[in-house]
N, C-alpha and C positions, 0 to 999 in steps of 0.2 A: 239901514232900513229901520226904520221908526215911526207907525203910524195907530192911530186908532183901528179897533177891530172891531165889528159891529153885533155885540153881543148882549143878548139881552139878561136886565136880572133888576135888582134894586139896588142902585145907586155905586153896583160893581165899575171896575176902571180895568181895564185890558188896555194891553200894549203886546207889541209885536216888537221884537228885537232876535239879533244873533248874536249871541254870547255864548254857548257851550259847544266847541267841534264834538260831531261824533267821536273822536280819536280819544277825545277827553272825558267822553261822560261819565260820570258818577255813579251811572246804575251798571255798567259792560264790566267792572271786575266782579261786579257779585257772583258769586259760584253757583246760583239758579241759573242766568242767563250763558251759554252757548257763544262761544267764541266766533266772530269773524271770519272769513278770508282777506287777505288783503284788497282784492277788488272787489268783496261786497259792501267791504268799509267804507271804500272809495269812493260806490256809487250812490249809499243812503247819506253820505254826507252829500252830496249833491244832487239827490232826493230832496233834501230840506231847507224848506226856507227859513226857519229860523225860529223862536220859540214864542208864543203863547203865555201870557201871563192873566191870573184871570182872580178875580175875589170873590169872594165865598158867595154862594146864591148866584154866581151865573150862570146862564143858558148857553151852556157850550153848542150844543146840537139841540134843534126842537123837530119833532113828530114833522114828518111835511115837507120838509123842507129840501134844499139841494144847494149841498156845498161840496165846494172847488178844491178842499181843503181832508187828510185823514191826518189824527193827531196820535203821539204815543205819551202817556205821560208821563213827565220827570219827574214829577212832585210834588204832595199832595192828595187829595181824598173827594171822590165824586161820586154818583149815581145815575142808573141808566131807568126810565120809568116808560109808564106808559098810562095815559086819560082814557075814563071812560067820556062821553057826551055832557054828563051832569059834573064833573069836577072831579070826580072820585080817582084814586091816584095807587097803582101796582107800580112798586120798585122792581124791577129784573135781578137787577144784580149792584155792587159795588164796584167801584174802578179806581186799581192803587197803581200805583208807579210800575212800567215796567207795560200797562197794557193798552193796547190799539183803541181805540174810540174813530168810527165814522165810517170803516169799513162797510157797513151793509147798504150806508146811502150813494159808496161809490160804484158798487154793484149793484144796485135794483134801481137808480135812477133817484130816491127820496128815501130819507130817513123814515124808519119808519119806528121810532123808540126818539125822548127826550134825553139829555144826559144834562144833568145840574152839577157844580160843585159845590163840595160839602164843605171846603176848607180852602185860602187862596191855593193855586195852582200854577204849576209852570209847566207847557206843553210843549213836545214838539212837531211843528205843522209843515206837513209833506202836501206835496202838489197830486192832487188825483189824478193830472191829466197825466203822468208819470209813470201810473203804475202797470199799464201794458208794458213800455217799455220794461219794467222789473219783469214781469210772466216772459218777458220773452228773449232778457238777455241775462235772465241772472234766475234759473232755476232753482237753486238752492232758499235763496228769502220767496219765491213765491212758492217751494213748499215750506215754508217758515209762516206766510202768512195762511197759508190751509190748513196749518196745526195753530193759530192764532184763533183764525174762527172755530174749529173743530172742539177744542179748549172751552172756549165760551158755549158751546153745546154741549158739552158735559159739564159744565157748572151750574147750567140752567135745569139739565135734567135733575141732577142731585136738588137743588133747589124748589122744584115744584114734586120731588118724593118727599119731600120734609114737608111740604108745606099741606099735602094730599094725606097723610098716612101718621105724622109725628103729632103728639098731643101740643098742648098751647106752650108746656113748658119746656117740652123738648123741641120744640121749634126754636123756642129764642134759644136755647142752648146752643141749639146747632149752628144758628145764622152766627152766632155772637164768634164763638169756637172756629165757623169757618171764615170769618173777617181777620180774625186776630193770626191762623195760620198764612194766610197769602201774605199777609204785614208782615211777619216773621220773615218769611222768605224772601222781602226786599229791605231788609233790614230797617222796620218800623216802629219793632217792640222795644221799650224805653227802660229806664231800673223801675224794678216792679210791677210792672205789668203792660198790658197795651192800651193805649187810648186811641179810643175811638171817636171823630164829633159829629156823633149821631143822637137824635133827638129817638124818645119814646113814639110818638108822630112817624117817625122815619120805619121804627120799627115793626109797627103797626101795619104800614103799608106796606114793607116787604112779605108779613107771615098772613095777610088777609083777616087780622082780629081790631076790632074795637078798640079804643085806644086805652076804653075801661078795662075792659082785659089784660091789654098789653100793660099796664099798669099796677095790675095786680102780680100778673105774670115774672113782670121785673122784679117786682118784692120778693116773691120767691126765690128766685134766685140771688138778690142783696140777702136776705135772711143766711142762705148757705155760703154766703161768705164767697162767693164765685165771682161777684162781681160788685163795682158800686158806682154808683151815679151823681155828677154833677152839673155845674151849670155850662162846663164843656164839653158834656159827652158823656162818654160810658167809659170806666176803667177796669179791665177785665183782669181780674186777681187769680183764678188758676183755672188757665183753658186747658187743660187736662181733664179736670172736673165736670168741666162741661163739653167737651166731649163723651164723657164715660154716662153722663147723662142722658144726652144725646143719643149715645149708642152708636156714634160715627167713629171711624178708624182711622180720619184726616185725609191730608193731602196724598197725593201719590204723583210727582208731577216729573222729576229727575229733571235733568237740565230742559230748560226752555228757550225759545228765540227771542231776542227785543230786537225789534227796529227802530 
């Protein structure tokens, strides 16, 4: 299986292929992720059809829409947003390896949130027409995907108290502190620190500031040494510091499920 995938973005290339068996994948030893049964393994491998490949700027999921298709991601860096009528652009949240995208359009009939990638990507894409059959023969992964969505409800909560209640600087502390901890935990942080390729723009629209702000904002924290900025992103020098900045406590997550 080898064909074009109809994705929109500038001048991105998507292909569909199967090359990693569930049995084999790269993210199921990490010690975040929740071991198996043998016939849960059995059946998300034939759950899948195959993976997803995608380059940076495309439009995996758009607002609207109604796909056939929920992905989990191998690998890789993306974002979930949402338009207002004049252009204006709210990020939700970030999406690294290990998390479900497309679930809400398999359940309410249309998406109702974009998700872009940040960096090429490699997905894996499950059939939605499939996924009763999971609720109703394989209990355990459909409470795994109810702690999947619940998960993204408390990361969305913590994110609009930072965004309601934390000053300009302890916003980007905290977004930056909690990107760099989820990386952590799928094994994404590099020698010296974590990179991130996210633009100032990017950042802007997740914490609701100016991008003259957000600009200053980052200076401030480049000045304390917390972080620094290139033409690839943001490289985060001691998220501990910004955490303690922040005044956030981190993760609390113990093992989690991937599908």
């Amino acid at each position: 299986m080898d064909q074009e995938a109809p994705l929109k973005g500038q001048g991105e290339t998507s292909r569909i292929a199967r090359q990693v068996t569930c049995e084999r994948c790269p993210l199921r030893p990490l010690p975040v992720f929740r071991p198996f049964e043998k016939r849960e393994l059995a059946f998300v491998n034939e759950f899948k059809r195959g993976e997803l490949s995608v380059d940076r700027g495309a439009t995996l999921l758009a607002e609207g829409s109604h796909s056939a298709h929920l992905f989990t991601v191998l690998s890789g860096w993306g974002f979930r947003y949402k338009l207002l009528a004049d252009g204006r652009r709210q990020i939700l949240n970030y999406v690294l390896p290990g998390d479900m995208i497309g679930l809400q359009g398999s359940l309410m009939g249309e998406m109702q949130h974009s998700v872009e990638a940040l960096s090429p990507m490699l997905l894996c894409m499950f059939e939605r027409d499939r996924l009763m059959e999971l609720y109703r023969d394989h209990p355990g992964l459909a409470y795994d995907v109810t702690w999947i969505a619940a998960r993204e409800e408390r990361m969305l909560d913590e994110n609009l108290l930072s965004v309601g209640r934390r000053s300009a600087l302890e916003r980007a502390a905290y977004l930056l502190a909690f990107i760099a901890s989820r990386a952590g935990k799928v094994g994404m942080n590099g020698n010296g620190g974590t990179d991130i390729p996210i633009t100032q723009q990017h950042i802007a629209d997740t914490l609701g500031l100016s991008l003259v702000h957000t600009n200053k904002t980052i200076r401030r924290l480049i000045d304390r040494k917390l972080v620094r900025w290139g033409d690839g992103g943001c490289r985060l020098l001691d998220v501990e510091g910004l955490m303690r900045l922040a005044g956030w406590s981190g993760l609390d997550e113990g093992v989690r499920p991937l599908l």
